[in-house]
N, CA, C, O and CB atoms as a CASP TS submission, in Angstrom:
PFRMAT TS
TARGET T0000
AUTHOR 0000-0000-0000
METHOD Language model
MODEL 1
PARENT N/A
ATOM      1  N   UNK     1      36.246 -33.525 -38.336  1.00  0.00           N
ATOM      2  CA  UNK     1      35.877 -32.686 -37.219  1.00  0.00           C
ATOM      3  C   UNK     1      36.757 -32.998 -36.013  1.00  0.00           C
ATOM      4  O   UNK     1      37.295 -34.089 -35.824  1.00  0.00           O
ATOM      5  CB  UNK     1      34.399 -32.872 -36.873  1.00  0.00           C
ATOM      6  N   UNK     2      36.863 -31.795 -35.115  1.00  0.00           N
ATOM      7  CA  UNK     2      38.192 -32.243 -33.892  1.00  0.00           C
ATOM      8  C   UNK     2      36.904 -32.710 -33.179  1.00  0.00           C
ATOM      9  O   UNK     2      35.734 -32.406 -33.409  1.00  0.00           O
ATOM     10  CB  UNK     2      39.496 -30.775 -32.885  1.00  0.00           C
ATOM     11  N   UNK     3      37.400 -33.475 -32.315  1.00  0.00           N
ATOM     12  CA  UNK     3      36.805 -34.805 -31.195  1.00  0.00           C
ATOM     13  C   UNK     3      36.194 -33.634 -30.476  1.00  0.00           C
ATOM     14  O   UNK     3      35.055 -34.081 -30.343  1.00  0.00           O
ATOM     15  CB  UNK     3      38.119 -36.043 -30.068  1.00  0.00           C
ATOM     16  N   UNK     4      36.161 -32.221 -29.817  1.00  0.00           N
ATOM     17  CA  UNK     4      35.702 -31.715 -28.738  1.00  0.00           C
ATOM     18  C   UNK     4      34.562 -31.219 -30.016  1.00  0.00           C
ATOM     19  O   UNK     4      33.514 -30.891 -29.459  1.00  0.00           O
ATOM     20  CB  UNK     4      36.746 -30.638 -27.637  1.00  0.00           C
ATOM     21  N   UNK     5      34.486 -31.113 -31.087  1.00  0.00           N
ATOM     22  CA  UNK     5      33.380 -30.425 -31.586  1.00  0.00           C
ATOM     23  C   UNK     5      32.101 -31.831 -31.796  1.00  0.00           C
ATOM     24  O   UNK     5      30.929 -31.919 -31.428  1.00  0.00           O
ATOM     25  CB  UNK     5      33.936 -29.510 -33.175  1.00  0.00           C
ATOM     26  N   UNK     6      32.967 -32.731 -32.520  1.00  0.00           N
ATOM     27  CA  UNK     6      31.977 -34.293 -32.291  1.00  0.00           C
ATOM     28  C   UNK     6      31.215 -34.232 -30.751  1.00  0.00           C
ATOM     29  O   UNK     6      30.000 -34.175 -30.557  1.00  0.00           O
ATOM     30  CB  UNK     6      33.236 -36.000 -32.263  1.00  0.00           C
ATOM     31  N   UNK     7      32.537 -34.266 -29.499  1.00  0.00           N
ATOM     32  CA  UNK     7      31.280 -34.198 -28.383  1.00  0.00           C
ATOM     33  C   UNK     7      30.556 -33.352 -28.311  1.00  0.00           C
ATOM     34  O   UNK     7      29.454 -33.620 -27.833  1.00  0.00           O
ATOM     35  CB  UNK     7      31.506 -34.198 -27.197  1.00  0.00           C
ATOM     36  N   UNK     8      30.810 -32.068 -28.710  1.00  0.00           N
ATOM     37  CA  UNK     8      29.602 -31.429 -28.610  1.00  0.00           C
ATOM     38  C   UNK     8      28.571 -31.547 -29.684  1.00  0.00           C
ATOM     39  O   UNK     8      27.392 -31.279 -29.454  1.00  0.00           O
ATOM     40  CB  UNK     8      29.868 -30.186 -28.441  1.00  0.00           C
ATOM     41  N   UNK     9      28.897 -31.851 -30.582  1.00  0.00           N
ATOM     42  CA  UNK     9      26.912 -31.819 -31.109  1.00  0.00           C
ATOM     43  C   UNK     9      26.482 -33.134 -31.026  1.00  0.00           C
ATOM     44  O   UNK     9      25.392 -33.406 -31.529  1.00  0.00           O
ATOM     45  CB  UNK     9      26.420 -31.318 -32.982  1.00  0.00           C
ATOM     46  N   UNK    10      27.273 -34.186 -30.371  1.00  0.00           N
ATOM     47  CA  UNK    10      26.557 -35.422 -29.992  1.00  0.00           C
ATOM     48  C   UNK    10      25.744 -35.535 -28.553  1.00  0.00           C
ATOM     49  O   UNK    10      24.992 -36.436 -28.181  1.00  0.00           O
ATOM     50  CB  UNK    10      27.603 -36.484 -30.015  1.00  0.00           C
ATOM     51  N   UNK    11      26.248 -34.002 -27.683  1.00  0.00           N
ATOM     52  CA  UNK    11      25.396 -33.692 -26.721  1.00  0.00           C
ATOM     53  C   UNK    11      24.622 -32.945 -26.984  1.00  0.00           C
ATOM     54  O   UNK    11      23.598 -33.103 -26.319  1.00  0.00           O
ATOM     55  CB  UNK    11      25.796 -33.355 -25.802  1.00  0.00           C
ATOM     56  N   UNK    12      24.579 -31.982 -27.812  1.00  0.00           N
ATOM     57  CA  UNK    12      23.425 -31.090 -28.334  1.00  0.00           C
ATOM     58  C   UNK    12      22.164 -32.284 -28.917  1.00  0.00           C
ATOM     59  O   UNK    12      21.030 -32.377 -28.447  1.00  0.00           O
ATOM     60  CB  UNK    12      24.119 -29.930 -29.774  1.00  0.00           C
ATOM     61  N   UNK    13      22.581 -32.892 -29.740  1.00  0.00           N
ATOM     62  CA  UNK    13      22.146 -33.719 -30.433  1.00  0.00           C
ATOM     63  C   UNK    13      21.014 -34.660 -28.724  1.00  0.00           C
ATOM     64  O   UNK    13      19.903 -34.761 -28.203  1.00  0.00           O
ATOM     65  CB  UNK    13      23.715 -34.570 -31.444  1.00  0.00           C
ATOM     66  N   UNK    14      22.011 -34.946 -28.662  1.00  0.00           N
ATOM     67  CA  UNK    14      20.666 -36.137 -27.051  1.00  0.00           C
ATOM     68  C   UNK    14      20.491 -35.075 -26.394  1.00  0.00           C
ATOM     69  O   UNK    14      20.866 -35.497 -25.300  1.00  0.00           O
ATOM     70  CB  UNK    14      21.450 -37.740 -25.536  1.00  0.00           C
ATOM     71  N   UNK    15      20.079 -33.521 -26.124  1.00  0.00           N
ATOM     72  CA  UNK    15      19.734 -32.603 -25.353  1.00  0.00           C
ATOM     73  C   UNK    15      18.273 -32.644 -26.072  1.00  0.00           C
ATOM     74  O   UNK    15      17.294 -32.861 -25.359  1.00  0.00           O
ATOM     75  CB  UNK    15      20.693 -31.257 -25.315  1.00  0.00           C
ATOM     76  N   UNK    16      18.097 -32.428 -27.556  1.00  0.00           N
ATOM     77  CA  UNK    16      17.161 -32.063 -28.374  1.00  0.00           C
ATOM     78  C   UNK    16      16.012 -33.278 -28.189  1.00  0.00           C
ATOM     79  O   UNK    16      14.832 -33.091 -27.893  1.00  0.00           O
ATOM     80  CB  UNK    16      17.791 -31.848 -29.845  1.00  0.00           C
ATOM     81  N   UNK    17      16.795 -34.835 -28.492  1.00  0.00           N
ATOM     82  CA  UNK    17      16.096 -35.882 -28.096  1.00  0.00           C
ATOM     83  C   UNK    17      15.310 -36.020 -27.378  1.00  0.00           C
ATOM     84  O   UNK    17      14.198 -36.438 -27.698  1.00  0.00           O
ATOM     85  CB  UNK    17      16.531 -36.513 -27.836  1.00  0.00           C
ATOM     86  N   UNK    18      15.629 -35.727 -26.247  1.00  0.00           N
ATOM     87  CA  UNK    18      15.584 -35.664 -24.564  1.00  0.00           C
ATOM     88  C   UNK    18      14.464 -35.073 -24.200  1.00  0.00           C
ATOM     89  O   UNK    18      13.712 -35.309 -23.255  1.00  0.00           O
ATOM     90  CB  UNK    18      16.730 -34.858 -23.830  1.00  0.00           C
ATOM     91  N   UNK    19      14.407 -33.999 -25.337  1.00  0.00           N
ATOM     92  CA  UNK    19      13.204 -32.419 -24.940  1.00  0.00           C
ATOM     93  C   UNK    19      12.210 -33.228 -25.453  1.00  0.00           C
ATOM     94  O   UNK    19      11.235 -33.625 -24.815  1.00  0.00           O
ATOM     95  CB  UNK    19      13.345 -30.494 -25.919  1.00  0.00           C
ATOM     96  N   UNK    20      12.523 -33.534 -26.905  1.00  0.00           N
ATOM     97  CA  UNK    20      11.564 -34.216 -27.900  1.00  0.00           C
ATOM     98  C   UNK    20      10.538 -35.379 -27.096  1.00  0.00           C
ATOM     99  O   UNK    20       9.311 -35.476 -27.141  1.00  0.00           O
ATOM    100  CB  UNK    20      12.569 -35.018 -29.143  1.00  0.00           C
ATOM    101  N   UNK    21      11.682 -36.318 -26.255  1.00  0.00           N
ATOM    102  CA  UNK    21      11.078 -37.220 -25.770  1.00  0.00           C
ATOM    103  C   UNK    21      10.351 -36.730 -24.413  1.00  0.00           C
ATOM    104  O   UNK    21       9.620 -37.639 -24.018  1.00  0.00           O
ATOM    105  CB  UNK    21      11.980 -38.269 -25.674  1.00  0.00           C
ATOM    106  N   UNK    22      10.318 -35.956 -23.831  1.00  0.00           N
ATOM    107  CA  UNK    22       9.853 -35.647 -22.365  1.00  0.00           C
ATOM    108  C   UNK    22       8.996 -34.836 -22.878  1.00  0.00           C
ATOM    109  O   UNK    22       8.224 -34.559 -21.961  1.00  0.00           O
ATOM    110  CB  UNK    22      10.837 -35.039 -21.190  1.00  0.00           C
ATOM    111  N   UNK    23       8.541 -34.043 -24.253  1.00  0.00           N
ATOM    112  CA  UNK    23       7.871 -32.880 -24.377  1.00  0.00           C
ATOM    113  C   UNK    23       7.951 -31.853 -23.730  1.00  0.00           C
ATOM    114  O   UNK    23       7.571 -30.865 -24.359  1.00  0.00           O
ATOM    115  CB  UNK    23       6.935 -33.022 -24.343  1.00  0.00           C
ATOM    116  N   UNK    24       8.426 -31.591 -22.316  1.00  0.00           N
ATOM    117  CA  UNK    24       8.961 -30.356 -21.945  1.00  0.00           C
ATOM    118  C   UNK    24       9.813 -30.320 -20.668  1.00  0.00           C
ATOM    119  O   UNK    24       9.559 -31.065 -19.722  1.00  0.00           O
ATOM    120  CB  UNK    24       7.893 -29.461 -21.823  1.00  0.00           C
ATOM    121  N   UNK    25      10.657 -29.589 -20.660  1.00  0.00           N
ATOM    122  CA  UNK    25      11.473 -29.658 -19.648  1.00  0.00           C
ATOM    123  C   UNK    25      12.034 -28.467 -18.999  1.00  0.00           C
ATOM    124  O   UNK    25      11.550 -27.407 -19.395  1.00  0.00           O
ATOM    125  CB  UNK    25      12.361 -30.366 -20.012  1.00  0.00           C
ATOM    126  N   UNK    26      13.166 -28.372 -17.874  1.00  0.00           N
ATOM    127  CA  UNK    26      12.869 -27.007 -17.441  1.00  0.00           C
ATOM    128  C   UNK    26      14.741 -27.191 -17.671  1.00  0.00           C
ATOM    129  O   UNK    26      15.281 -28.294 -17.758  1.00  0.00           O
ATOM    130  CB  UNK    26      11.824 -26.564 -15.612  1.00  0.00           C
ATOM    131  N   UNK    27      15.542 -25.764 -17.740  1.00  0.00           N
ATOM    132  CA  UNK    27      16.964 -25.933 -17.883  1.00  0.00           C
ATOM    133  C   UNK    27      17.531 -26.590 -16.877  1.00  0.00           C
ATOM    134  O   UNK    27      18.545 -27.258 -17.077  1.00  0.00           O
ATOM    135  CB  UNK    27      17.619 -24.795 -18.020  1.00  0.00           C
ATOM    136  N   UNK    28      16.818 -26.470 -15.349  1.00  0.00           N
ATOM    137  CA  UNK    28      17.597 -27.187 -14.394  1.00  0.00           C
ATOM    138  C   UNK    28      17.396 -28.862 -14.616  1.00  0.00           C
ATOM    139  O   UNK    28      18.405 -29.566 -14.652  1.00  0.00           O
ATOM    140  CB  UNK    28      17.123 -26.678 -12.888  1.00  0.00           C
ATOM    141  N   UNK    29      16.248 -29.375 -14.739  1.00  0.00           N
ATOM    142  CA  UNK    29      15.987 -30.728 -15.237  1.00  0.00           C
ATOM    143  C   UNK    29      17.273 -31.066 -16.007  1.00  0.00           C
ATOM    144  O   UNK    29      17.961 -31.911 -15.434  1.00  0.00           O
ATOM    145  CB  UNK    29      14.634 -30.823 -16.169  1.00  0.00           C
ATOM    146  N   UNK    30      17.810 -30.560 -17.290  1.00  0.00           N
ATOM    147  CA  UNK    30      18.895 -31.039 -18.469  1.00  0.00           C
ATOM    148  C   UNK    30      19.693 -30.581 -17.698  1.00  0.00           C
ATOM    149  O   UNK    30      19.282 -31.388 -16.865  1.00  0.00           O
ATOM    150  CB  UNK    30      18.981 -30.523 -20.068  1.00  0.00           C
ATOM    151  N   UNK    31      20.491 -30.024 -17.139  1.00  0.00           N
ATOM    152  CA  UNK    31      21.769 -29.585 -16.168  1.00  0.00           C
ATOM    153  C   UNK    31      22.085 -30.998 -15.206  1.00  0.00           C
ATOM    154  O   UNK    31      23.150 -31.615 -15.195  1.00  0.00           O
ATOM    155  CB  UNK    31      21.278 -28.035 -15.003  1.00  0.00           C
ATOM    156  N   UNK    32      20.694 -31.359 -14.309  1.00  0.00           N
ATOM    157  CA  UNK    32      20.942 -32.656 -13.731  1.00  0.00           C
ATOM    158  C   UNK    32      20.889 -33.673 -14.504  1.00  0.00           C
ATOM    159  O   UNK    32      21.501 -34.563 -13.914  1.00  0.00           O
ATOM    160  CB  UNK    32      20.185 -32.937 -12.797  1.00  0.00           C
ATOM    161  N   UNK    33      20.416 -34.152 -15.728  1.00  0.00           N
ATOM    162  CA  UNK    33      20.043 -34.848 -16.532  1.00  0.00           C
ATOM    163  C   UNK    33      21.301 -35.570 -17.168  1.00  0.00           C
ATOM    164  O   UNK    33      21.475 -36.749 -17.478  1.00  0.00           O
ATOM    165  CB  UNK    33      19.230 -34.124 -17.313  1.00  0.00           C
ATOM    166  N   UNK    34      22.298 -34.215 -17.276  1.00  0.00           N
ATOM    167  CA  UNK    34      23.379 -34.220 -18.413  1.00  0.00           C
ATOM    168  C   UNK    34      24.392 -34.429 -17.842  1.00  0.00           C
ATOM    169  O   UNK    34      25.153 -35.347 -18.148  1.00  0.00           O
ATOM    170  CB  UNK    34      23.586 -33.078 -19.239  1.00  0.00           C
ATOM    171  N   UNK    35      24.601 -33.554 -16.838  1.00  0.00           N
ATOM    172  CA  UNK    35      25.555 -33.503 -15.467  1.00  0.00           C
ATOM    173  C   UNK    35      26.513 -32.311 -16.019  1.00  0.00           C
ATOM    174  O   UNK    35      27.709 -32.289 -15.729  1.00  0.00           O
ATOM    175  CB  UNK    35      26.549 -35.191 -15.025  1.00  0.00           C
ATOM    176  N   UNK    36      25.963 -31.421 -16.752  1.00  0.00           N
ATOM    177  CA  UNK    36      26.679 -30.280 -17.296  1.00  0.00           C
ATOM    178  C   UNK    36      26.541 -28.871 -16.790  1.00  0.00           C
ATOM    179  O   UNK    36      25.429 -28.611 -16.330  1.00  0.00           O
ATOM    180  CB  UNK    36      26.376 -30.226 -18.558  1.00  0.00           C
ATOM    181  N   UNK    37      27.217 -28.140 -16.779  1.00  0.00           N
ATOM    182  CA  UNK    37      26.910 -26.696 -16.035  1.00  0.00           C
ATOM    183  C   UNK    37      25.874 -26.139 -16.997  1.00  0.00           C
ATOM    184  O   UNK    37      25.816 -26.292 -18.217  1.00  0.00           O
ATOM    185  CB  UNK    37      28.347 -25.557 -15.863  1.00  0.00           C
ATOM    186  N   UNK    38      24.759 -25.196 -15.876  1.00  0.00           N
ATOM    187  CA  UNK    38      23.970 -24.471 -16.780  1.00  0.00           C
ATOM    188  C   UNK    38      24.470 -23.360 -17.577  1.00  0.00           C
ATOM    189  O   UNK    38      23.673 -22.703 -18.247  1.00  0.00           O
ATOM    190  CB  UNK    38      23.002 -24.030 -16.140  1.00  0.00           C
ATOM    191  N   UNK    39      25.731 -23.081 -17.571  1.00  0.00           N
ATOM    192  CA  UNK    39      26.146 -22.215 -18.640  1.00  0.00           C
ATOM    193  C   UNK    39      26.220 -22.879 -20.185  1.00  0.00           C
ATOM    194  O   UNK    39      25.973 -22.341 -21.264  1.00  0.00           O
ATOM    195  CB  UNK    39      27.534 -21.689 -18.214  1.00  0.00           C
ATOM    196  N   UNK    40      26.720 -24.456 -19.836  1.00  0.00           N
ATOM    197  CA  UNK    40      26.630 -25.125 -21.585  1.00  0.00           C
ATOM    198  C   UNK    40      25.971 -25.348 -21.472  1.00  0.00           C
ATOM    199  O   UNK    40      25.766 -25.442 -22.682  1.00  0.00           O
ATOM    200  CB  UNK    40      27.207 -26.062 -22.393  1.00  0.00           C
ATOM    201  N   UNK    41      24.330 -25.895 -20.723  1.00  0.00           N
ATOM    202  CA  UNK    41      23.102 -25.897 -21.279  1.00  0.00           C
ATOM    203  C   UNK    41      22.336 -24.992 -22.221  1.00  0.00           C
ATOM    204  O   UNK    41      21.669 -25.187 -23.237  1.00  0.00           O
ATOM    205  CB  UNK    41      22.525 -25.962 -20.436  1.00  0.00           C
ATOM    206  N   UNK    42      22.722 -23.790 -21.416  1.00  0.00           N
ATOM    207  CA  UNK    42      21.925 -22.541 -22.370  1.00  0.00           C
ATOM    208  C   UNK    42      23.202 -22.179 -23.601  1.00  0.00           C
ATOM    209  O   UNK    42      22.821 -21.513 -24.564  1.00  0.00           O
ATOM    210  CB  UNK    42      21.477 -20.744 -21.148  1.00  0.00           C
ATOM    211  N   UNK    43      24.373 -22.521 -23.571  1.00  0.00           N
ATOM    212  CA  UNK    43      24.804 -22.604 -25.032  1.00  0.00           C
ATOM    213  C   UNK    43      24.123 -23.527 -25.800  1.00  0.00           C
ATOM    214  O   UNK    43      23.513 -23.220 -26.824  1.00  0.00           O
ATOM    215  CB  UNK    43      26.166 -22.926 -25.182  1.00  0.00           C
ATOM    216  N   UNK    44      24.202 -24.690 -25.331  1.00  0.00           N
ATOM    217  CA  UNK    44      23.744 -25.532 -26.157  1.00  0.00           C
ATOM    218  C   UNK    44      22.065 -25.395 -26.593  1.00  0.00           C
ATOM    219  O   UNK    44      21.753 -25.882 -27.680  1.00  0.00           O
ATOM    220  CB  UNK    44      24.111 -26.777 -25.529  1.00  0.00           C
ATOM    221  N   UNK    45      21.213 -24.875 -25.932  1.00  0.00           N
ATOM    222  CA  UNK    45      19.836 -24.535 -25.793  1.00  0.00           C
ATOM    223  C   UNK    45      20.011 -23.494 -26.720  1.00  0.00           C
ATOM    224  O   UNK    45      19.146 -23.434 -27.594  1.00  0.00           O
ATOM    225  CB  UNK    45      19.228 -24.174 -24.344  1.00  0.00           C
ATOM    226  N   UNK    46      21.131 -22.453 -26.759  1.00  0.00           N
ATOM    227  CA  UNK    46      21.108 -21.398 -27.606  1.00  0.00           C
ATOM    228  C   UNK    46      20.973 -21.315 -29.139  1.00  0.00           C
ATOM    229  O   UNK    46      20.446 -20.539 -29.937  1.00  0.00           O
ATOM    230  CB  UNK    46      22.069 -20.889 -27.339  1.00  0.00           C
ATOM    231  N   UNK    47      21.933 -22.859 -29.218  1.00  0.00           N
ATOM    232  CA  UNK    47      22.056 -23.085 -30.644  1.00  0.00           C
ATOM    233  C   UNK    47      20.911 -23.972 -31.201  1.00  0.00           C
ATOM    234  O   UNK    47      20.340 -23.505 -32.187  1.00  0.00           O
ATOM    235  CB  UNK    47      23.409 -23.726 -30.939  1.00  0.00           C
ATOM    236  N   UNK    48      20.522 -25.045 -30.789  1.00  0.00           N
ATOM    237  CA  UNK    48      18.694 -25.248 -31.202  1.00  0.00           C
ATOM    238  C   UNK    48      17.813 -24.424 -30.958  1.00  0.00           C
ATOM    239  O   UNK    48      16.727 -24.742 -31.441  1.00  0.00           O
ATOM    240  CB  UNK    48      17.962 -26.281 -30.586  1.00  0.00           C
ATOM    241  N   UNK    49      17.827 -23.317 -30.304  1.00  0.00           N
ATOM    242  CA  UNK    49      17.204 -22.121 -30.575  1.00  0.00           C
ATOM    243  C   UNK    49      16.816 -21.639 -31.545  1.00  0.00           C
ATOM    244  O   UNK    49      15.701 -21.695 -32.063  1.00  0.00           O
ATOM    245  CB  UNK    49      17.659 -21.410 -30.299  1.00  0.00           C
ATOM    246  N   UNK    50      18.564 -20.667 -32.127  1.00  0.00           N
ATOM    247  CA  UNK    50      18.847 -20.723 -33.440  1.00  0.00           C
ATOM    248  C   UNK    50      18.591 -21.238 -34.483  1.00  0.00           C
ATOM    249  O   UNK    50      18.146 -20.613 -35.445  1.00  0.00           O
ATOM    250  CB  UNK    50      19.507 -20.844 -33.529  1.00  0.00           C
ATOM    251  N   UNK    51      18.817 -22.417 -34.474  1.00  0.00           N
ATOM    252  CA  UNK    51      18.109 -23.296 -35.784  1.00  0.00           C
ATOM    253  C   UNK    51      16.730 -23.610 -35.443  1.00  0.00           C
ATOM    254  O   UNK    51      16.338 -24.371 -36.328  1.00  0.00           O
ATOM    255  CB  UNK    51      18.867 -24.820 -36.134  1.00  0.00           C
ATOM    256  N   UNK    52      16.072 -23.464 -34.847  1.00  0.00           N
ATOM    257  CA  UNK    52      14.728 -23.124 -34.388  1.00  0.00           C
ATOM    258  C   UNK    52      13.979 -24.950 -34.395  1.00  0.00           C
ATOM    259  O   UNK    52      13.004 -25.536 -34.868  1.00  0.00           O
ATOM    260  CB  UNK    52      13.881 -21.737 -35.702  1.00  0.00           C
ATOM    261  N   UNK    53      14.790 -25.152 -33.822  1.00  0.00           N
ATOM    262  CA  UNK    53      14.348 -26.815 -33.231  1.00  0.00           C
ATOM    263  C   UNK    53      14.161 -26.660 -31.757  1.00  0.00           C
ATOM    264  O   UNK    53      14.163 -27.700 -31.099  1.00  0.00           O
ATOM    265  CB  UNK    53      15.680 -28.160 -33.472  1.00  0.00           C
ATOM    266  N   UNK    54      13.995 -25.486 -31.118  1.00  0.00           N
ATOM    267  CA  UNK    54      13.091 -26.003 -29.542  1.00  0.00           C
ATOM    268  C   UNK    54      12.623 -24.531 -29.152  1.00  0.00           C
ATOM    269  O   UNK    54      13.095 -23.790 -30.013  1.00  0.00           O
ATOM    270  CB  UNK    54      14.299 -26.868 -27.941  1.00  0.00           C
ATOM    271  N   UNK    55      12.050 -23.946 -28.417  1.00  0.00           N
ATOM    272  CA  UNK    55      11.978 -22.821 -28.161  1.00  0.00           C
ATOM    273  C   UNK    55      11.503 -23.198 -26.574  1.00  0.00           C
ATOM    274  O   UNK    55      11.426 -24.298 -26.026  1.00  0.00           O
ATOM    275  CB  UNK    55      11.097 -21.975 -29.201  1.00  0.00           C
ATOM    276  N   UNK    56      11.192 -21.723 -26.018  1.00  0.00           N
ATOM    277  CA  UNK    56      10.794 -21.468 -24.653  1.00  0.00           C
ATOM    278  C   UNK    56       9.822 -20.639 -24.868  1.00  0.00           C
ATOM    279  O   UNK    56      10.189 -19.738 -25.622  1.00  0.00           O
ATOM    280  CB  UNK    56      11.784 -20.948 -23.713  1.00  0.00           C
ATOM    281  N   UNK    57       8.373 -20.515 -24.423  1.00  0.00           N
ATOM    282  CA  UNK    57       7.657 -19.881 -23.971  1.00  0.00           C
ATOM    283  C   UNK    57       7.099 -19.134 -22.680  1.00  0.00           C
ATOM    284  O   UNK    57       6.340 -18.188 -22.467  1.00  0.00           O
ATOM    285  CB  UNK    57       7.272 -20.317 -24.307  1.00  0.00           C
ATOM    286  N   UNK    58       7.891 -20.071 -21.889  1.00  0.00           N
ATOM    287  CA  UNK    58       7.760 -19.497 -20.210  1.00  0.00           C
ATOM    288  C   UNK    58       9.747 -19.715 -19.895  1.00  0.00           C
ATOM    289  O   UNK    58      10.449 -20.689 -20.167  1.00  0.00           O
ATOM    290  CB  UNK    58       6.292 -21.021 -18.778  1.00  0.00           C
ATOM    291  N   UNK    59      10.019 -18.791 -19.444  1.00  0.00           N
ATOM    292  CA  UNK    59      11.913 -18.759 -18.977  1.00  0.00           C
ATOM    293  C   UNK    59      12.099 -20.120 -18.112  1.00  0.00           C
ATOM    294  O   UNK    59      11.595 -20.744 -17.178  1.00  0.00           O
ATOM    295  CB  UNK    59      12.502 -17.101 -17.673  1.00  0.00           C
ATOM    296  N   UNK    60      12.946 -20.152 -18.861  1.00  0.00           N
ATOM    297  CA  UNK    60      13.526 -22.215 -18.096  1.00  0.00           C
ATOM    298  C   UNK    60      12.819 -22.920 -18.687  1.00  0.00           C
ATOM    299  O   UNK    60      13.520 -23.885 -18.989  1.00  0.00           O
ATOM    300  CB  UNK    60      13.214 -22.891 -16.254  1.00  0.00           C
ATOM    301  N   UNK    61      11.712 -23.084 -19.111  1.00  0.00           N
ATOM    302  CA  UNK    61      10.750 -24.445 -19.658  1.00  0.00           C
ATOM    303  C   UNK    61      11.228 -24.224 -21.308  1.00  0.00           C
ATOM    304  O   UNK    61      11.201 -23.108 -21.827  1.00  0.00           O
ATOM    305  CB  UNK    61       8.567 -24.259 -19.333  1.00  0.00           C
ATOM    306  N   UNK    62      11.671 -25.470 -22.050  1.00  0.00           N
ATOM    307  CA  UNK    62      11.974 -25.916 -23.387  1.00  0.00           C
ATOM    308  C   UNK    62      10.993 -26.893 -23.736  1.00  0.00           C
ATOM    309  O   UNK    62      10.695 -27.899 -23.092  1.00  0.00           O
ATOM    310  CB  UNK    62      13.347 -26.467 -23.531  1.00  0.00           C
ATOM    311  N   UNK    63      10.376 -26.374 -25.156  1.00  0.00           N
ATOM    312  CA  UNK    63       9.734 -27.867 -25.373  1.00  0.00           C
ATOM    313  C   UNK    63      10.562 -27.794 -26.890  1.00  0.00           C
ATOM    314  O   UNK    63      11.323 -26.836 -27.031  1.00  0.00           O
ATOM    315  CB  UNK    63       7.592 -28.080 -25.371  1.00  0.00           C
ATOM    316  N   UNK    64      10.456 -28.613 -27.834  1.00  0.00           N
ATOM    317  CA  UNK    64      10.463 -29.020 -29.225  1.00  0.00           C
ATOM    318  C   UNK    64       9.602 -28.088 -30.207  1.00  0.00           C
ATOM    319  O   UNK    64       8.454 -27.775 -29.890  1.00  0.00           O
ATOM    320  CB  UNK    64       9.943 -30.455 -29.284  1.00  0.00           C
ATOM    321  N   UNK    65      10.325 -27.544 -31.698  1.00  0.00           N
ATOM    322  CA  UNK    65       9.006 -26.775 -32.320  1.00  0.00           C
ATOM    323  C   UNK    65       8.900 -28.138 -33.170  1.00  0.00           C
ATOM    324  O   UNK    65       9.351 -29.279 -33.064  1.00  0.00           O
ATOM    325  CB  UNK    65       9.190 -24.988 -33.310  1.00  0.00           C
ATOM    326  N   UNK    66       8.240 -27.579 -33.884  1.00  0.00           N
ATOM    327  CA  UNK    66       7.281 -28.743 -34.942  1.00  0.00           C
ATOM    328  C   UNK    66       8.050 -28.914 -36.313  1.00  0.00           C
ATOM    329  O   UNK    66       7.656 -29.852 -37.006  1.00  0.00           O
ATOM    330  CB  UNK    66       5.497 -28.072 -35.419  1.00  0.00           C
ATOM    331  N   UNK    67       9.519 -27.829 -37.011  1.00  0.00           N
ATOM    332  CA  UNK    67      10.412 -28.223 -37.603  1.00  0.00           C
ATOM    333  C   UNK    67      10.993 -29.985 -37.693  1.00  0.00           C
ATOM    334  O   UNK    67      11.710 -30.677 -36.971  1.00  0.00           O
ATOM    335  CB  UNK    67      11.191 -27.341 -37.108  1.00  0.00           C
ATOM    336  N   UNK    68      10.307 -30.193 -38.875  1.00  0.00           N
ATOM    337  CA  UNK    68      10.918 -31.457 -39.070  1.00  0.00           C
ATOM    338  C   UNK    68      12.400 -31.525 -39.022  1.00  0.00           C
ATOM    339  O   UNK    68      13.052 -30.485 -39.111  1.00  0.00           O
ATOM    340  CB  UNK    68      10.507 -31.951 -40.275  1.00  0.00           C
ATOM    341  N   UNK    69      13.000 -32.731 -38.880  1.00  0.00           N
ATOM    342  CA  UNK    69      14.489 -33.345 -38.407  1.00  0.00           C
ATOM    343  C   UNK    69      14.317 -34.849 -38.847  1.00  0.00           C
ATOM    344  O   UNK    69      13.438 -35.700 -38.711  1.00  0.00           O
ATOM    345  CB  UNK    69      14.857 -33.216 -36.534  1.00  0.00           C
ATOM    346  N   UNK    70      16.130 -34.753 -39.710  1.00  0.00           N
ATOM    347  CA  UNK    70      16.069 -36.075 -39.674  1.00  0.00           C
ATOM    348  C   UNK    70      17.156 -36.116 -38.653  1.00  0.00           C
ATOM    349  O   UNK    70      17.836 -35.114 -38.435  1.00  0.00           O
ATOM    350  CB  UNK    70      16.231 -36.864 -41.044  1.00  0.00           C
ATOM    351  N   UNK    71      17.321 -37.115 -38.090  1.00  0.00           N
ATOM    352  CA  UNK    71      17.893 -37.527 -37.149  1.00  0.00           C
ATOM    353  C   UNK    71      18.635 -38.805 -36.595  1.00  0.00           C
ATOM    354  O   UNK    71      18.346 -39.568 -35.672  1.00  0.00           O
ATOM    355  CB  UNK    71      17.250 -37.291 -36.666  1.00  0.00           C
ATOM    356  N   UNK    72      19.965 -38.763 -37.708  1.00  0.00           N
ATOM    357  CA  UNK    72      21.005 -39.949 -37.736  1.00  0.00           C
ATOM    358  C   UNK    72      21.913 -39.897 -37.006  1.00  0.00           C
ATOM    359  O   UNK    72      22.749 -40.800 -36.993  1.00  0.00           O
ATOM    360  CB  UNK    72      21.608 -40.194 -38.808  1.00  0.00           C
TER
END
């Protein structure tokens, strides 16, 4: 894998953690959290979306779904 794709799902990867561990959070929270623009937050939010490891029920607030993960 090229090194810019490693950093990115090793930040996707502690974004998901992060949710997991706080149980819910809002996009601006992970923007300061990460120190990343909210445009790659909500990419990155986009793609655990997708694979349906976090969702939103209220706009800006993320929690974790209940999809098991292993997580190495």
């Amino acid at each position: 894998m090229k090194a810019s794709t490693d950093r990115m799902m090793t930040r996707i990867k502690s974004i998901y953690l992060y949710i997991r561990k706080k149980g819910s959070v809002t996009t601006k929270e992970l923007v300061e959290e990460f120190g990343i623009t909210q445009r790659t937050i909500q990419r990155d939010l986009h793609i655990l979306q997708y694979n349906k490891l976090v969702e939103s029920h209220q706009r800006g607030n993320w929690t974790t779904t209940n999809r098991k993960v292993k997580v190495s």
